[in-house]
PDB file of the backbone (N, CA, C, O) and the ligand in Angstrom, with CONECT records:
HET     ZN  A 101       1
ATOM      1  N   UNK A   1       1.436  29.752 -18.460  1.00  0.00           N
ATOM      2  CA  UNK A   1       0.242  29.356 -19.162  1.00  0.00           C
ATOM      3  C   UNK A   1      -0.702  28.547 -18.279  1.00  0.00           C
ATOM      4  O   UNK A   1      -1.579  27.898 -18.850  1.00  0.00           O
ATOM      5  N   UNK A   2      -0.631  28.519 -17.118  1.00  0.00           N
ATOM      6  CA  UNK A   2      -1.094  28.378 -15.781  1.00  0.00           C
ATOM      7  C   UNK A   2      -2.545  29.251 -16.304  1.00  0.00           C
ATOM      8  O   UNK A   2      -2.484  30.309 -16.931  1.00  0.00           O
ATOM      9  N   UNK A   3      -3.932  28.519 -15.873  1.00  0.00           N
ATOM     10  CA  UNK A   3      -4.626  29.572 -15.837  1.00  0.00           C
ATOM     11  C   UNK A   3      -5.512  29.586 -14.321  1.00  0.00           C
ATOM     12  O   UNK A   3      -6.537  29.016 -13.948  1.00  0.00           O
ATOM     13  N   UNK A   4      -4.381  30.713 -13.561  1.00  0.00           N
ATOM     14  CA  UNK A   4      -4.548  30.904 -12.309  1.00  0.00           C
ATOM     15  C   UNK A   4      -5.932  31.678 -12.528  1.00  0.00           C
ATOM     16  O   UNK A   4      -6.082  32.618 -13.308  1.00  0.00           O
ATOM     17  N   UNK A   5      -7.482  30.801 -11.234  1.00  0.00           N
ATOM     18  CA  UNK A   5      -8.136  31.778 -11.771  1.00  0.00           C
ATOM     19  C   UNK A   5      -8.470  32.782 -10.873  1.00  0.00           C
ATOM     20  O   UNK A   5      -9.361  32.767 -10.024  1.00  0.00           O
ATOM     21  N   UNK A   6      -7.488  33.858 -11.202  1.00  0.00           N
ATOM     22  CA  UNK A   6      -8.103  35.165  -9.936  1.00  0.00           C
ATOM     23  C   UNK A   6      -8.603  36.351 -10.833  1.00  0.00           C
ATOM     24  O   UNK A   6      -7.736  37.110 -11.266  1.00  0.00           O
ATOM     25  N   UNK A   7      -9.784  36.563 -11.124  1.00  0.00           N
ATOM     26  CA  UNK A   7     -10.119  37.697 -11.364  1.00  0.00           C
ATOM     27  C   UNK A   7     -10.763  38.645  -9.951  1.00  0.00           C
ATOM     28  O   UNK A   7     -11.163  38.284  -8.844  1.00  0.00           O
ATOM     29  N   UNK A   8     -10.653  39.796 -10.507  1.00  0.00           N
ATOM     30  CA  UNK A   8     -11.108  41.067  -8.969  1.00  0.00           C
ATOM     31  C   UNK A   8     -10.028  41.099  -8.307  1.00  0.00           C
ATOM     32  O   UNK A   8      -8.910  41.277  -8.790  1.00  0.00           O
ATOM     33  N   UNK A   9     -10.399  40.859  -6.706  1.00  0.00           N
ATOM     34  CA  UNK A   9      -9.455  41.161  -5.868  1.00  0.00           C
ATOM     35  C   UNK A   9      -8.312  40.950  -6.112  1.00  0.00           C
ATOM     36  O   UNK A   9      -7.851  39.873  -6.493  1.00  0.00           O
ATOM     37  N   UNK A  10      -7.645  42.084  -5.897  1.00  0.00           N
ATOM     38  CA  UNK A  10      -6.160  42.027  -5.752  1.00  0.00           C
ATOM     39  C   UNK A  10      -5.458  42.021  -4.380  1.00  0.00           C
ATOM     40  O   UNK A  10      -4.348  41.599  -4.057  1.00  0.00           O
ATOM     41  N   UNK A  11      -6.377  42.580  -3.713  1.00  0.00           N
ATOM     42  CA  UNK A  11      -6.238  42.868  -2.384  1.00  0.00           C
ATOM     43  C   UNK A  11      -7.276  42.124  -1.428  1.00  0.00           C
ATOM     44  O   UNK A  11      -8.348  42.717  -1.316  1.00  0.00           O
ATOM     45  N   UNK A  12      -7.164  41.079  -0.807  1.00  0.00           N
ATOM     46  CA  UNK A  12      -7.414  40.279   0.241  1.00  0.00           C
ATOM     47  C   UNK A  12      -8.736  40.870   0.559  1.00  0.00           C
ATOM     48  O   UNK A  12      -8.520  42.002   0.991  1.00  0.00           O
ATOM     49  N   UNK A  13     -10.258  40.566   0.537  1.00  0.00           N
ATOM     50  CA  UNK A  13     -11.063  41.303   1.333  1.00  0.00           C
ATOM     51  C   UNK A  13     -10.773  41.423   3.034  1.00  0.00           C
ATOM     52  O   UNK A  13     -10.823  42.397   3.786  1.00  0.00           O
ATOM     53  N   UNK A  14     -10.553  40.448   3.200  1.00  0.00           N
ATOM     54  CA  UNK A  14      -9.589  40.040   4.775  1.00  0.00           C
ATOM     55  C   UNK A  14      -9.293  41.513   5.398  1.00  0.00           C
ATOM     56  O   UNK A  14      -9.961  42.395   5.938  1.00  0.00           O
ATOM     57  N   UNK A  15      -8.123  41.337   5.085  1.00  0.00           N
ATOM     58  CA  UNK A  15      -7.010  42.035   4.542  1.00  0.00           C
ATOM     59  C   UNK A  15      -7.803  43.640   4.951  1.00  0.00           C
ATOM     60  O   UNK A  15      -7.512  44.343   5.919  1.00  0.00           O
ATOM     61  N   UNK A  16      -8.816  43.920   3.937  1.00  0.00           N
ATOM     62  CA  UNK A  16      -8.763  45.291   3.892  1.00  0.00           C
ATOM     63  C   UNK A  16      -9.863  45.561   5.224  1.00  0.00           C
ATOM     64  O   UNK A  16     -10.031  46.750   5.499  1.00  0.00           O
ATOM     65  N   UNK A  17     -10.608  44.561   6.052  1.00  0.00           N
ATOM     66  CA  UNK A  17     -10.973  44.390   7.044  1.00  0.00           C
ATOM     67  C   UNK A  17     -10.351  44.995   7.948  1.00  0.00           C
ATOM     68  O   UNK A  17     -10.490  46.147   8.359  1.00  0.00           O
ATOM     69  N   UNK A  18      -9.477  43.984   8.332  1.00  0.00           N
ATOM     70  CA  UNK A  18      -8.195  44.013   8.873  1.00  0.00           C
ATOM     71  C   UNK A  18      -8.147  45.759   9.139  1.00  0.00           C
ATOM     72  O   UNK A  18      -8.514  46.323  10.170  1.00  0.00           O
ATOM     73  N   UNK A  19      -7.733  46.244   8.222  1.00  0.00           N
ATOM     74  CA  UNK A  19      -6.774  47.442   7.952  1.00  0.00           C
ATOM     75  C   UNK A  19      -8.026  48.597   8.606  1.00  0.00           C
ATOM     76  O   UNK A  19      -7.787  49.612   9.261  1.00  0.00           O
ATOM     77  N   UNK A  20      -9.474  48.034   8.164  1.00  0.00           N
ATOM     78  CA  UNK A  20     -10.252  49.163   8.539  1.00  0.00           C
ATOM     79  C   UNK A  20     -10.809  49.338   9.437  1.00  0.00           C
ATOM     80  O   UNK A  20     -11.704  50.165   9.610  1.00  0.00           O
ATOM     81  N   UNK A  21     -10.194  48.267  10.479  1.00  0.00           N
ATOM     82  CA  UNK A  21     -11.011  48.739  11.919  1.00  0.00           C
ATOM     83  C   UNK A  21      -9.493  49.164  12.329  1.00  0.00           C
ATOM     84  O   UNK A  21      -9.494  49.445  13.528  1.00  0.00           O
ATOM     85  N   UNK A  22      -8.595  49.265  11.930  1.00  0.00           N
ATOM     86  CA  UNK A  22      -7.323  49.957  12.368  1.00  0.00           C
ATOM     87  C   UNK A  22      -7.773  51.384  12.338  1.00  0.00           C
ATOM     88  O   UNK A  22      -7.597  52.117  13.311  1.00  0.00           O
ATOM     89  N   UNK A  23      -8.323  51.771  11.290  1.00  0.00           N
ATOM     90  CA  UNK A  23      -8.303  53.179  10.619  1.00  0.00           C
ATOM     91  C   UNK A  23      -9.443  53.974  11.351  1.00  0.00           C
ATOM     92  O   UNK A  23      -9.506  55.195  11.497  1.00  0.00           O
ATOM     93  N   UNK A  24     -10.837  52.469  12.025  1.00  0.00           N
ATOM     94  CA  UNK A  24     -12.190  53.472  12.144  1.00  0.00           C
ATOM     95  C   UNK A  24     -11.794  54.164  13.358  1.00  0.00           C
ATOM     96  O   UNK A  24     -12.576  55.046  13.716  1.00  0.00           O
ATOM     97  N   UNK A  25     -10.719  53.966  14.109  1.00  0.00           N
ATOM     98  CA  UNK A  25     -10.735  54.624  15.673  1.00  0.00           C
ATOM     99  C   UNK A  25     -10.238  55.883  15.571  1.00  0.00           C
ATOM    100  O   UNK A  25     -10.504  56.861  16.270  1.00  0.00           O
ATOM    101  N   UNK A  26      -9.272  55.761  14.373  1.00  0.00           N
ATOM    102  CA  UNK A  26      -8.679  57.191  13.557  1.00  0.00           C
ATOM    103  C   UNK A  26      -8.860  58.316  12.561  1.00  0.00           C
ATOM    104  O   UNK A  26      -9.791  59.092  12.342  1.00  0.00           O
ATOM    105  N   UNK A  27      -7.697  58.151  12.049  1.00  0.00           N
ATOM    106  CA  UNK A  27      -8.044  59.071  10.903  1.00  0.00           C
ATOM    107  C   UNK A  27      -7.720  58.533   9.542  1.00  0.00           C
ATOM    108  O   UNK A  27      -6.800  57.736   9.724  1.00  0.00           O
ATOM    109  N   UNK A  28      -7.974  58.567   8.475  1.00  0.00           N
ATOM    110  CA  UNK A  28      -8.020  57.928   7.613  1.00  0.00           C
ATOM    111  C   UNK A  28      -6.618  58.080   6.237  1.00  0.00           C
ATOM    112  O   UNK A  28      -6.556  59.030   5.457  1.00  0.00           O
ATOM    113  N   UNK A  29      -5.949  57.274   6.251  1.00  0.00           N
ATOM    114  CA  UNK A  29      -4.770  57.416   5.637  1.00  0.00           C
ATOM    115  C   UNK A  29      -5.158  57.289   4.233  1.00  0.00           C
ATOM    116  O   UNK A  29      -6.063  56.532   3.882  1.00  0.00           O
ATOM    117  N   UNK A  30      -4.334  58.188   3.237  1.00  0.00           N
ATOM    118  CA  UNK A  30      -4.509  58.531   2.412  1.00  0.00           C
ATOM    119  C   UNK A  30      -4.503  57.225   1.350  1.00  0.00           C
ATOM    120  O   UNK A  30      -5.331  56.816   0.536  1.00  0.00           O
ATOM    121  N   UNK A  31      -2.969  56.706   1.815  1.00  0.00           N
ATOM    122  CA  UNK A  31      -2.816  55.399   0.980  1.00  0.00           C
ATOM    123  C   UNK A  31      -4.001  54.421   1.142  1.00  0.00           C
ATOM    124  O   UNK A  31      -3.995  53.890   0.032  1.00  0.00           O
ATOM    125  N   UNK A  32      -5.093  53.805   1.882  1.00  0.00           N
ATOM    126  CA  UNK A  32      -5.561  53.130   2.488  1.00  0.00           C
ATOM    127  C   UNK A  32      -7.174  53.383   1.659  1.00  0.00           C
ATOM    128  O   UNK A  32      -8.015  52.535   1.360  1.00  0.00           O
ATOM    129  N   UNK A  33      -7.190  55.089   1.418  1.00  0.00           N
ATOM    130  CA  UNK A  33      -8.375  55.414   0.563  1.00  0.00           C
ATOM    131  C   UNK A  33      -8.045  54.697  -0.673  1.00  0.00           C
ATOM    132  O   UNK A  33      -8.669  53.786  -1.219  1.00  0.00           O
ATOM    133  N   UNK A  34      -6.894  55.304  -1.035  1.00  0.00           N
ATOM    134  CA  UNK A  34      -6.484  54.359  -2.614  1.00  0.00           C
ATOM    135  C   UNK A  34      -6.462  52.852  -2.877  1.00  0.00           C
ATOM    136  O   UNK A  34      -6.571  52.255  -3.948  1.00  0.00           O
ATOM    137  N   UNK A  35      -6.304  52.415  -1.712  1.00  0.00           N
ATOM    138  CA  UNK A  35      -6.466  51.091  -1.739  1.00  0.00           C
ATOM    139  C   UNK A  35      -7.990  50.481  -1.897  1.00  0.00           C
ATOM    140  O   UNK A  35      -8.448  49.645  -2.676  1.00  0.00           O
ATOM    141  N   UNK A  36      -8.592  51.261  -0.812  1.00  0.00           N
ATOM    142  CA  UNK A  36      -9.882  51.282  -1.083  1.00  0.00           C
ATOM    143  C   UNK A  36     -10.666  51.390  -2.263  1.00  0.00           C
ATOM    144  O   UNK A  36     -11.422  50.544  -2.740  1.00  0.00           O
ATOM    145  N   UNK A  37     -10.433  52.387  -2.626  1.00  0.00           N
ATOM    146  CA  UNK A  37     -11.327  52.705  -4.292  1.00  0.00           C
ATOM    147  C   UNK A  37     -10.873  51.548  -4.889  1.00  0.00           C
ATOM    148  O   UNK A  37     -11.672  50.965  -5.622  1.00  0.00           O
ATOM    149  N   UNK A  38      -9.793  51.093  -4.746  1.00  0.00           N
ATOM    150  CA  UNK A  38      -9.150  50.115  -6.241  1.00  0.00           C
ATOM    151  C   UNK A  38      -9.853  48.846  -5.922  1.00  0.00           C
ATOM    152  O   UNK A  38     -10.394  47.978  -6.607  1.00  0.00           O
ATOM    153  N   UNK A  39      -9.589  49.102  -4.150  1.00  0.00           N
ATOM    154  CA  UNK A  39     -10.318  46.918  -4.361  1.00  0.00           C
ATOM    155  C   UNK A  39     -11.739  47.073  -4.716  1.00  0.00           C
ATOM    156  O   UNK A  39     -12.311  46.225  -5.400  1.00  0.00           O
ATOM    157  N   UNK A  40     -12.555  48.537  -4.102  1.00  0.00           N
ATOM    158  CA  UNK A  40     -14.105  47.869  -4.921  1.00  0.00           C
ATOM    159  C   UNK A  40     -14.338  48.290  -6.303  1.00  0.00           C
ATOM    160  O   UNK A  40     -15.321  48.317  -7.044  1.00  0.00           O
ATOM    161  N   UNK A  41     -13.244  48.574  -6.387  1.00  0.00           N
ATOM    162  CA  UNK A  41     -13.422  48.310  -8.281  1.00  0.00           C
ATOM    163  C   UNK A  41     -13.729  46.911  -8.883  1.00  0.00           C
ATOM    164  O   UNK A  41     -14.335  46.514  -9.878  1.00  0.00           O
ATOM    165  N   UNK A  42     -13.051  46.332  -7.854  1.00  0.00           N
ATOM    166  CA  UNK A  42     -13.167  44.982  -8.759  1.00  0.00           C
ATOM    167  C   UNK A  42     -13.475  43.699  -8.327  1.00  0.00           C
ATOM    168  O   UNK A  42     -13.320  42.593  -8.845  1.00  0.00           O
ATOM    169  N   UNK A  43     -14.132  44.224  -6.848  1.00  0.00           N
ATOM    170  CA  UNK A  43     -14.656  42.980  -6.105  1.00  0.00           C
ATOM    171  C   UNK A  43     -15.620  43.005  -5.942  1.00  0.00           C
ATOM    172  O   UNK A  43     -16.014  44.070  -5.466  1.00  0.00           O
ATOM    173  N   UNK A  44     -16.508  42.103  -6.153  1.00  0.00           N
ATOM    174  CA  UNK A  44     -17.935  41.887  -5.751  1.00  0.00           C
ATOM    175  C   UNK A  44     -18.284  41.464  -4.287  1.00  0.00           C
ATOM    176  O   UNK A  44     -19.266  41.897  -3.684  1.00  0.00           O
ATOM    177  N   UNK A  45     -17.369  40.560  -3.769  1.00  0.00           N
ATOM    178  CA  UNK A  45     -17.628  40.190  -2.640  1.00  0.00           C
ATOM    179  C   UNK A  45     -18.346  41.024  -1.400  1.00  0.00           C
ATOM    180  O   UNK A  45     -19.216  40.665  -0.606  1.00  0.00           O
ATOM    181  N   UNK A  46     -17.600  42.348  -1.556  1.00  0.00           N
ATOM    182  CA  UNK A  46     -17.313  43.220  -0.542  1.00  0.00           C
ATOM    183  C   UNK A  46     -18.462  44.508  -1.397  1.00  0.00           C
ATOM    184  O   UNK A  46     -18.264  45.720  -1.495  1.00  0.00           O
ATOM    185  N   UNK A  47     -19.823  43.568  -1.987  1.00  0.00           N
ATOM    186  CA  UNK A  47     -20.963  44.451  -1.775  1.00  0.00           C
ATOM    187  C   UNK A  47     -21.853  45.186  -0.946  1.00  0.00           C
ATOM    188  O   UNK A  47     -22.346  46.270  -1.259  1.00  0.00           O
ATOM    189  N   UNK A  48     -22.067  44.513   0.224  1.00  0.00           N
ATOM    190  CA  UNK A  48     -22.785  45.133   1.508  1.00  0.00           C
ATOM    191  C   UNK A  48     -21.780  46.201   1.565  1.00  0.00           C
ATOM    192  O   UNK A  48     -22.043  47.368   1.273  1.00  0.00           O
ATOM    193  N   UNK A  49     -20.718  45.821   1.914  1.00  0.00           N
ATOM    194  CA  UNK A  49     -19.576  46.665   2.078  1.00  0.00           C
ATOM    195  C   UNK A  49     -19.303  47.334   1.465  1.00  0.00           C
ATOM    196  O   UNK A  49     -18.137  47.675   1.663  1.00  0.00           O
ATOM    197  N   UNK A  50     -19.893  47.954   0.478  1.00  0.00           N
ATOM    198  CA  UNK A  50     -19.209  48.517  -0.900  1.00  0.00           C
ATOM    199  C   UNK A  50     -19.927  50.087  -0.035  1.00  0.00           C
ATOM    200  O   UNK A  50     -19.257  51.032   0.383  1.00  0.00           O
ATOM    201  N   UNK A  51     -21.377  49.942   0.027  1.00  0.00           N
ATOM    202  CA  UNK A  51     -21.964  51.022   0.157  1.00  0.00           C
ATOM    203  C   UNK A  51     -21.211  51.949   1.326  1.00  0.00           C
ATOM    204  O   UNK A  51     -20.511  52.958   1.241  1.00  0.00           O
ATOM    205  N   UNK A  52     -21.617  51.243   2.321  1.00  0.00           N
ATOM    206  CA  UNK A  52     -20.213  51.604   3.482  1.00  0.00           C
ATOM    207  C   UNK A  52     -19.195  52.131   3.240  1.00  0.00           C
ATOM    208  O   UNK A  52     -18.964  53.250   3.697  1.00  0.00           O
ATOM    209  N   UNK A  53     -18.336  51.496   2.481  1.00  0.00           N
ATOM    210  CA  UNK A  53     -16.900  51.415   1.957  1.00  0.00           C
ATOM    211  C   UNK A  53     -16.823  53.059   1.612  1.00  0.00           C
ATOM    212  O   UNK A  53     -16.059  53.905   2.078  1.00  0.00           O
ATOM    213  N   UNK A  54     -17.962  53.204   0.563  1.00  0.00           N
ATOM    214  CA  UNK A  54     -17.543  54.178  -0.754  1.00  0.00           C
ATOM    215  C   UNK A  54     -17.817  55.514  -0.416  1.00  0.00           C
ATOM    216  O   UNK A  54     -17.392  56.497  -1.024  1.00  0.00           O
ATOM    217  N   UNK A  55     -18.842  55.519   0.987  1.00  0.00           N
ATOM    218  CA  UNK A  55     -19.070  56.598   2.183  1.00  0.00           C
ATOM    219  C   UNK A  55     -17.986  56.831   2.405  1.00  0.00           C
ATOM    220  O   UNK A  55     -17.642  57.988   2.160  1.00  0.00           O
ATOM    221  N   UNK A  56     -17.040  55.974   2.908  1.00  0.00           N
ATOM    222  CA  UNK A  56     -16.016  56.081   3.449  1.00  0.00           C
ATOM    223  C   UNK A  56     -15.038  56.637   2.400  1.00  0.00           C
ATOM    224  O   UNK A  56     -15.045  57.867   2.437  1.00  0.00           O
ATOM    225  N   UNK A  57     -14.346  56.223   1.637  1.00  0.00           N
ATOM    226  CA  UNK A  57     -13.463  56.986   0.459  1.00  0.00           C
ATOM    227  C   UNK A  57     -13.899  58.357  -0.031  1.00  0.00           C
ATOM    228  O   UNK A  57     -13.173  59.298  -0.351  1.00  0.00           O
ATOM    229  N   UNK A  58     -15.571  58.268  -0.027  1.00  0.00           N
ATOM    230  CA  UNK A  58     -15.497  59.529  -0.612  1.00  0.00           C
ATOM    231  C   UNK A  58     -15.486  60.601   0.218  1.00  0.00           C
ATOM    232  O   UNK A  58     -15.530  61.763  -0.185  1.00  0.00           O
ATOM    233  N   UNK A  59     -15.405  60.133   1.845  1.00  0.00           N
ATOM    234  CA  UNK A  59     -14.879  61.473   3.113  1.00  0.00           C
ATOM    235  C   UNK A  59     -13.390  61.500   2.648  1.00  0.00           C
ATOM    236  O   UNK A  59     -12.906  62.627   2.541  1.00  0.00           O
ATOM    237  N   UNK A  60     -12.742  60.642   2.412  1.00  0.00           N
ATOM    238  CA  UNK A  60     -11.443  60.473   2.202  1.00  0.00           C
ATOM    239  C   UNK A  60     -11.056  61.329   0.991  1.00  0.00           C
ATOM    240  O   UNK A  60     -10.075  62.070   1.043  1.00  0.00           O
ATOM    241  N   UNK A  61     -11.677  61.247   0.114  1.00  0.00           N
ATOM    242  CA  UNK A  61     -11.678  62.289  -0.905  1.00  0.00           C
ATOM    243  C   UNK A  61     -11.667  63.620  -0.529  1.00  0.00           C
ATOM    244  O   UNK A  61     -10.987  64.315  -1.284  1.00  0.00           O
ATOM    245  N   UNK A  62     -12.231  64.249   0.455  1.00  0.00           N
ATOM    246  CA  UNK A  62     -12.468  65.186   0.822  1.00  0.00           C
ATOM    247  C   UNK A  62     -11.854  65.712   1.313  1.00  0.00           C
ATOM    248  O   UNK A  62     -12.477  66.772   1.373  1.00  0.00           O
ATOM    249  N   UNK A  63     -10.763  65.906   1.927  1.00  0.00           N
ATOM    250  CA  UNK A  63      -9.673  66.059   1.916  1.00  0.00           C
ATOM    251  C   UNK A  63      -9.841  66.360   3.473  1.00  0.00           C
ATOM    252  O   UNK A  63      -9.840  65.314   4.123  1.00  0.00           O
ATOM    253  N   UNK A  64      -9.975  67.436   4.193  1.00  0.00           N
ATOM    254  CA  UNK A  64      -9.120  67.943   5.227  1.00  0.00           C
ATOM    255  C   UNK A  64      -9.550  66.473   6.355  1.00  0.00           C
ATOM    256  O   UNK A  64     -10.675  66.279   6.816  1.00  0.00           O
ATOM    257  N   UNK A  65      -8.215  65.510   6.621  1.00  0.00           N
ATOM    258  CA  UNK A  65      -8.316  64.121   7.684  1.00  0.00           C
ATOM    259  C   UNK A  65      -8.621  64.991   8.665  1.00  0.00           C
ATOM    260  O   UNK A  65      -8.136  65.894   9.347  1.00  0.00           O
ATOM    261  N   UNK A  66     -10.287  63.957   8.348  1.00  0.00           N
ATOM    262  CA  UNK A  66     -11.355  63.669   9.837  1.00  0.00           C
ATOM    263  C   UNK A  66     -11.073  62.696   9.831  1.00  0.00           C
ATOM    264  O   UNK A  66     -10.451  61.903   9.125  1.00  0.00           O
ATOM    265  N   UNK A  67     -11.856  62.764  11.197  1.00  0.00           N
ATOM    266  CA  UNK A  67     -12.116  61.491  11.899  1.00  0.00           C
ATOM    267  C   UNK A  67     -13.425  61.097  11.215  1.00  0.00           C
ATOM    268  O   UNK A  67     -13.943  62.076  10.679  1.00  0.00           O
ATOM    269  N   UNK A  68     -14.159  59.900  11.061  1.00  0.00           N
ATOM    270  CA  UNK A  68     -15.164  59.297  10.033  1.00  0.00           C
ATOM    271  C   UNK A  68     -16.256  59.887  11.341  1.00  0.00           C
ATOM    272  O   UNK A  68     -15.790  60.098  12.461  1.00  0.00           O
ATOM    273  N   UNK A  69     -17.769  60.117  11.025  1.00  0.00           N
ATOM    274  CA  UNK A  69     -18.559  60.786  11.468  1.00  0.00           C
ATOM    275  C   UNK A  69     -19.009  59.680  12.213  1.00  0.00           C
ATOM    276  O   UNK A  69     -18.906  58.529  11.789  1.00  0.00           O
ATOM    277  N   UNK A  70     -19.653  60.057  13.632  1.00  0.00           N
ATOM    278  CA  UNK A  70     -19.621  58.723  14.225  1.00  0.00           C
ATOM    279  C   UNK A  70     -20.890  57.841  13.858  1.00  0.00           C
ATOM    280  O   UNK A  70     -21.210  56.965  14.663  1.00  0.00           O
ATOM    281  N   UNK A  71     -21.470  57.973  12.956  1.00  0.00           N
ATOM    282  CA  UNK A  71     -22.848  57.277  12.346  1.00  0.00           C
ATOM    283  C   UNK A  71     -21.791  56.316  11.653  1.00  0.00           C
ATOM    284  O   UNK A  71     -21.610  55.209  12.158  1.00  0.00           O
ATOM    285  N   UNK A  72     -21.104  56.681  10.545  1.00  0.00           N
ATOM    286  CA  UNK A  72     -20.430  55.900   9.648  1.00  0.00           C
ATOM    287  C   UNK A  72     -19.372  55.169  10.625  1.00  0.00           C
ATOM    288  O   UNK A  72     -19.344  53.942  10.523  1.00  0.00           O
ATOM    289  N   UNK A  73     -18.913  55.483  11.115  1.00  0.00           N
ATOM    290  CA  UNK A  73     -17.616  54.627  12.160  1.00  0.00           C
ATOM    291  C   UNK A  73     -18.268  53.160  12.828  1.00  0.00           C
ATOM    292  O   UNK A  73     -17.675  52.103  13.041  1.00  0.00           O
ATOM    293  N   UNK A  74     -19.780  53.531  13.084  1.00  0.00           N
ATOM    294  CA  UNK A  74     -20.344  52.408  13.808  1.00  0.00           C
ATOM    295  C   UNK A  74     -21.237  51.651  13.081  1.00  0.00           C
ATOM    296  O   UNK A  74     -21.989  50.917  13.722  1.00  0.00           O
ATOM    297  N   UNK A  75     -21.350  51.686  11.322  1.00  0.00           N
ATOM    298  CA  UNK A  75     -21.402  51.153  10.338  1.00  0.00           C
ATOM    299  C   UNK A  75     -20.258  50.226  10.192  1.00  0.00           C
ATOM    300  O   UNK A  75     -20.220  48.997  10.135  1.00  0.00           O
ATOM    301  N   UNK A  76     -19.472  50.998  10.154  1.00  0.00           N
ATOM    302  CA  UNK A  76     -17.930  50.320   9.630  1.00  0.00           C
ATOM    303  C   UNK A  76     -17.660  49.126  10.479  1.00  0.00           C
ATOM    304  O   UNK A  76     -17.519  47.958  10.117  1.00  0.00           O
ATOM    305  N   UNK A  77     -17.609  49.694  11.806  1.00  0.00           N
ATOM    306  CA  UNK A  77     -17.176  48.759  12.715  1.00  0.00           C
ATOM    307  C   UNK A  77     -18.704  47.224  13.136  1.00  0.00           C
ATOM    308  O   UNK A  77     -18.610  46.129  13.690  1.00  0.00           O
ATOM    309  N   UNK A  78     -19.311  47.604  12.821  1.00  0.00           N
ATOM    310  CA  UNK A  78     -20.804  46.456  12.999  1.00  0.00           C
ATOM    311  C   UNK A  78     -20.111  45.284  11.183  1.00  0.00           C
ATOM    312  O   UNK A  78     -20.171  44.065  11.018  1.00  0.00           O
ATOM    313  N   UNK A  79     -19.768  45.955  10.594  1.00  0.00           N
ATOM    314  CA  UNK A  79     -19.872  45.090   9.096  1.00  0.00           C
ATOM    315  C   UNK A  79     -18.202  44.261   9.209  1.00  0.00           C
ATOM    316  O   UNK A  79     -17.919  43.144   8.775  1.00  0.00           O
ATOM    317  N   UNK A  80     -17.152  45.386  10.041  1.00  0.00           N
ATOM    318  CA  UNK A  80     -16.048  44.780  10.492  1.00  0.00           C
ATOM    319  C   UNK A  80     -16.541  43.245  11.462  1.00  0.00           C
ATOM    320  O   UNK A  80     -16.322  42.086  11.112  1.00  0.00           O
ATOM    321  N   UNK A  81     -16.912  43.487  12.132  1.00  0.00           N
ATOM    322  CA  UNK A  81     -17.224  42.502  13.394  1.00  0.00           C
ATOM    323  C   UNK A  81     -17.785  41.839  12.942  1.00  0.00           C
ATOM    324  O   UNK A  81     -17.578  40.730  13.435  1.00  0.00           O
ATOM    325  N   UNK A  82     -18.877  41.806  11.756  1.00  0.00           N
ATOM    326  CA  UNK A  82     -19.406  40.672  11.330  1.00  0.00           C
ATOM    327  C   UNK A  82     -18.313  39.505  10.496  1.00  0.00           C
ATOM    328  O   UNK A  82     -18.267  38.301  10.751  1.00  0.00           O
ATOM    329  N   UNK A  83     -17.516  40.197   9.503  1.00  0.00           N
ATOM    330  CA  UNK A  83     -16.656  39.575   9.164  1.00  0.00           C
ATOM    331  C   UNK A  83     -15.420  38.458   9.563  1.00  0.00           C
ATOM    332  O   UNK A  83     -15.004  37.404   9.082  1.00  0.00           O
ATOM    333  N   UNK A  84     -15.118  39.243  10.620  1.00  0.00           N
ATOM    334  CA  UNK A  84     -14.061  38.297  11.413  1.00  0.00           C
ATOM    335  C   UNK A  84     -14.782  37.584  12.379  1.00  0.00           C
ATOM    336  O   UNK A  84     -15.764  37.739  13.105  1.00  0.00           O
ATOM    337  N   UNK A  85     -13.589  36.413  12.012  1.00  0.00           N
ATOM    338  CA  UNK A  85     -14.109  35.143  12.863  1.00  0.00           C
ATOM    339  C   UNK A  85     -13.799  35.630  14.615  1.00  0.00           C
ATOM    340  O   UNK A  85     -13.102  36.613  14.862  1.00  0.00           O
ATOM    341  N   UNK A  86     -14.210  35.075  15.334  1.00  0.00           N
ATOM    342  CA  UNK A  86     -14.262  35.206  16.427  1.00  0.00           C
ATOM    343  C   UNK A  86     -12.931  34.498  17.510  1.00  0.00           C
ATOM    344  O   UNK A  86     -12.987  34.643  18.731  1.00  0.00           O
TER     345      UNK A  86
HETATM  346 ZN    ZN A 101     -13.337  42.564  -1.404  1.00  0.00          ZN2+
END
């Protein structure tokens, strides 16, 4: 009866940072899309990012793993780099 207050993220915006400059040099793992869709379901934080983001899932949707087009990769990676601390 704690009223822990976390609404949204479930998943670390950090976190999914983290994970997506792992992914921009590659190819895009399936689990990682799902993760994706779910955290901007419910995070606001990761608005700039959302637009980006949702480019991104919805190649992921698409099924046959590409590699992210290199316009979007150097989106990804400019909004990555802004994020992390140095
Ligand atoms: Zn977020």
């Amino acid at each position: 009866m704690a009223d822990t207050g976390e609404d949204g993220c479930a998943v670390d915006c950090r976190e999914m940072f983290a994970r997506l400059s792992e992914y921009v040099d590659g190819e895009l793992p399936e689990n990682l899309c799902e993760e994706l869709a779910r955290h901007l379901d419910g995070c606001t934080p990761c608005e700039a990012f959302l637009r980006t983001l949702k480019r991104t899932v919805d190649i992921c949707r698409q099924l046959p793993p590409k590699p992210l087009p290199p316009a979007l990769r150097d989106e990804l990676r400019a909004l990555i780099e802004r994020e992390r601390p140095r």
